[in-house]
N, C-alpha and C positions, 0 to 999 in steps of 0.2 A: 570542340568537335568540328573538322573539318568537310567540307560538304566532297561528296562523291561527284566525280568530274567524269562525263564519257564527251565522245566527238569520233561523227563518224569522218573517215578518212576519202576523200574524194578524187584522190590522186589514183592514178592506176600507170603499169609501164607503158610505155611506147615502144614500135619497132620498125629499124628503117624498114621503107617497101621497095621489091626491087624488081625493074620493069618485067621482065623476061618469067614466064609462069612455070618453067621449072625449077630456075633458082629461087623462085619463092616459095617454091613450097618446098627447097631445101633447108634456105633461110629461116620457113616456118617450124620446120622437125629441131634443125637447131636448137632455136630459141627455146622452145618448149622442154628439149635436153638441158640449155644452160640454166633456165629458170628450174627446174626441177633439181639441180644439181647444186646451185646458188641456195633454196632451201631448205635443200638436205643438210647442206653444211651449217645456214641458219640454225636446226633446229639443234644438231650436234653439236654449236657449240651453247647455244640456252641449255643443252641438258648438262653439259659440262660446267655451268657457273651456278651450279647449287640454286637450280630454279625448275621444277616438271618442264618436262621437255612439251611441245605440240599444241600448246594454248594458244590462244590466239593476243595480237596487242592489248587488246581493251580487257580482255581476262588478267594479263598481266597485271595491269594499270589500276586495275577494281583490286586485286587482289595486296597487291603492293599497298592500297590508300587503307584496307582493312588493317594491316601493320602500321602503317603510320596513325591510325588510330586508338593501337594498342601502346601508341608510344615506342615502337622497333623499329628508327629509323636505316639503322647496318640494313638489316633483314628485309626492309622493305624497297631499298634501293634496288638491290640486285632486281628485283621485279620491275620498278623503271624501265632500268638500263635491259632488258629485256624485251619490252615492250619497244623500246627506240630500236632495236637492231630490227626489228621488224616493220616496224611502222616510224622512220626516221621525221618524220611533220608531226609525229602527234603531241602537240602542242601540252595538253594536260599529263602529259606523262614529265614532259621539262620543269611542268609547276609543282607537282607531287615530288620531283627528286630535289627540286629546288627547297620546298618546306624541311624534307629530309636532312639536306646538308645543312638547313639553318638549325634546325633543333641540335647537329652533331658543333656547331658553332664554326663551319667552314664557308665561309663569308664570302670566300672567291668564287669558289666551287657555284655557292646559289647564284651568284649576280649572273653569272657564265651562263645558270639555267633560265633567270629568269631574261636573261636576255632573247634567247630563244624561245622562251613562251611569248614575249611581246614581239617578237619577232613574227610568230603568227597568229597571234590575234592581238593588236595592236591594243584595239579599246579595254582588255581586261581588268578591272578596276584592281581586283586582289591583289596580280604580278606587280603591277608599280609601286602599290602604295609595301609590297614586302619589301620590295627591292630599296623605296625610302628608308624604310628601318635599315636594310642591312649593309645600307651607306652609311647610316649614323653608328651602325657597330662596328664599322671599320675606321668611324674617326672622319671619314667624307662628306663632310656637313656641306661642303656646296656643293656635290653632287646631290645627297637629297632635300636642299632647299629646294634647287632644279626641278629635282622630280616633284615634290610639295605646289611646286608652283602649277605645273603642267598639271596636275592632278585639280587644283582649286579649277584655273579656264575649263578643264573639261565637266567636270560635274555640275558647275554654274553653266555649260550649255547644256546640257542633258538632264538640269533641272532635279539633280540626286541630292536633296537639302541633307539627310543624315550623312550622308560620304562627302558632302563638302562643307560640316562640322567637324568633320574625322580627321580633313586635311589640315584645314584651317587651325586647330588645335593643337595641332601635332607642331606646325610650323610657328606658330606660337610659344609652343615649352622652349623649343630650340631657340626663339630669338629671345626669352627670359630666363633660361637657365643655363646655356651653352655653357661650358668650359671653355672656350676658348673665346675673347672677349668679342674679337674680328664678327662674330657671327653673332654676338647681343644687339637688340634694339629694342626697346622696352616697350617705345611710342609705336611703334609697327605691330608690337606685340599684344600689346592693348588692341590695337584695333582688329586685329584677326580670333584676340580670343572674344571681345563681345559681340564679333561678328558670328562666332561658332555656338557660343550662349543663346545668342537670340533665335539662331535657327533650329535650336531643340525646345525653345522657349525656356530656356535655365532651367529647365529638369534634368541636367547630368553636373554630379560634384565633381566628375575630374577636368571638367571644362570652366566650372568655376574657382578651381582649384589653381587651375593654368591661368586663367585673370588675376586671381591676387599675387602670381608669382609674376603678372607681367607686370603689372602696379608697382611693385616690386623695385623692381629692376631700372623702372621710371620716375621712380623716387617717389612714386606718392603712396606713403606706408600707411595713411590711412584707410585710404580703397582697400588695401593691401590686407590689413585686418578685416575690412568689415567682409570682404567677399571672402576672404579666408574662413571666416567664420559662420558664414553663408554654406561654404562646402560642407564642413563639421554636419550644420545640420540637415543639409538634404542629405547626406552621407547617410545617416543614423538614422535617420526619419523611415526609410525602407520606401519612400515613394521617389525613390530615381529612377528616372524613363529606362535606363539601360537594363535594369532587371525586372523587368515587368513581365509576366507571362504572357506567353501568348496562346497557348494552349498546342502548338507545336510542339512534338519531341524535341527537334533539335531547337528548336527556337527558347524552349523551357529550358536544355540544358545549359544551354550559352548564357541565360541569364541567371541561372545557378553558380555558375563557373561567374560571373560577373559579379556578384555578390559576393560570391568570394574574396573574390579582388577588391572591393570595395574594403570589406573589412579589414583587409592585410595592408591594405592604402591606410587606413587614419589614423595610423601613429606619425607617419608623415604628414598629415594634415598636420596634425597637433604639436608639431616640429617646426614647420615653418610658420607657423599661425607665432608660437615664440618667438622666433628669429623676425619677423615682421615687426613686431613689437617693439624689438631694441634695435630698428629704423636694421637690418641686414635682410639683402638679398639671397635668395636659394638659388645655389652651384649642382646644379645637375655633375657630378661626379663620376658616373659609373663607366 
């Protein structure tokens, strides 16, 4: 479940002023015609792209994020791209179409949006760390080392221990399971996954998970089993920090949703934990 995004808009038109006080208050009748004329046509064509005409952006924007949490990312665009012809800065309206086109699996399209969400708010943790993933779904693994890396310096100064296990983790799978070998290193891998272990204090299996694959990779198939098997049981055990309630709605549902995952993860646990054994490393494939 994705959280609901508003931002007020701060920007307002400008108009040239012009010395002489008849002309400007020609100037003023003008503008007030073009502006009035420039919205009309706004709204005309929002009524024309299969969206209520005369809402305002942030109505779009709320409304479009209700669809993308029904899963109707088609449907929820148009309300986007609705809200931008009105409000061309509003930054969470680029991150909601950007989610949209990832779920349609249009990979150019998002990085396009999220480029424009970091565009105007630079520090957003979400946009980057999506935008990492959706360099690795197009195969652009140094583009999202990059990002992986900038994302680690920032949250190590902003002091974000859980989002700089998240990154660290992340940049870890990749340097122990990449497909593409250019991009493996096992000893770098090791040390960004117990760097991400320790700062949850090894309460999450997919972060001990990503250690035995980096063990792995580094040839020490020992480690490789014992933490792999390490995972198996905090896996199962039901006390991993990631699904733990917290008595927030969203916060309960995300750790529902996360259990979930968790269970659908350990047949792969119980995969590689073999493959460790007969000294093979795991090939992230997909």
């Amino acid at each position: 479940m994705r959280r609901q995004l508003t931002e007020k808009n701060l920007e307002s038109s400008r108009y040239f002023l012009i010395q002489s006080v008849f002309v400007r208050s020609v100037s003023l009748t003008f503008s007030i015609l073009l502006c009035t004329c420039i919205l009309s046509r706004a709204a005309s064509s929002t009524g024309n792209s299969g969206v209520p005409a005369g809402w305002s952006a942030i109505q779009y924007d709320n409304y479009g994020n209700d669809l993308l949490n029904q899963n109707k990312p088609v449907e929820a665009r148009k309300y986007f791209d609705a809200a931008l012809r009105i409000e061309p800065t509003r930054w969470t309206a680029y991150y909601n179409r950007a989610t949209a086109f990832r779920l349609e699996k249009n990979w150019k399209a998002a990085i396009s949006d999220l480029n424009q969400t970091l565009r105007f708010q630079p520090a957003f943790f979400a946009a980057s760390w999506d935008r990492a993933l959706t360099y690795e779904a197009l195969g652009d693994y140094t583009s999202e080392i990059r990002e992986l890396s900038s994302l680690a310096k920032l949250t190590y100064q902003v002091a974000e221990p859980y989002q700089m296990a998240q990154v660290l983790n992340q940049r870890a799978w990749i340097r122990a399971t990449c497909s593409n070998a250019s991009f493996r290193d096992g000893k770098a891998g090791v040390e960004d996954a117990k760097k991400a272990c320790d700062l949850v204090k090894w309460k999450r299996a997919q972060y001990i998970d990503t250690l035995a694959a980096a063990s792995a990779e580094a040839g020490d198939f020992d480690s490789a089993v014992r933490y792999q098997q390490q995972a198996i049981d905090l896996n199962r055990s039901g006390k991993d920090d990631s699904i733990q309630k917290t008595g927030s709605i969203g916060g309960d549902k995300l750790a529902v949703m996360r259990a979930d995952y968790l269970q659908r993860s350990l047949p792969g646990y119980w995969k590689r934990l073999e493959m460790y054994k007969q000294h093979h490393p795991y090939r992230d494939t997909r």
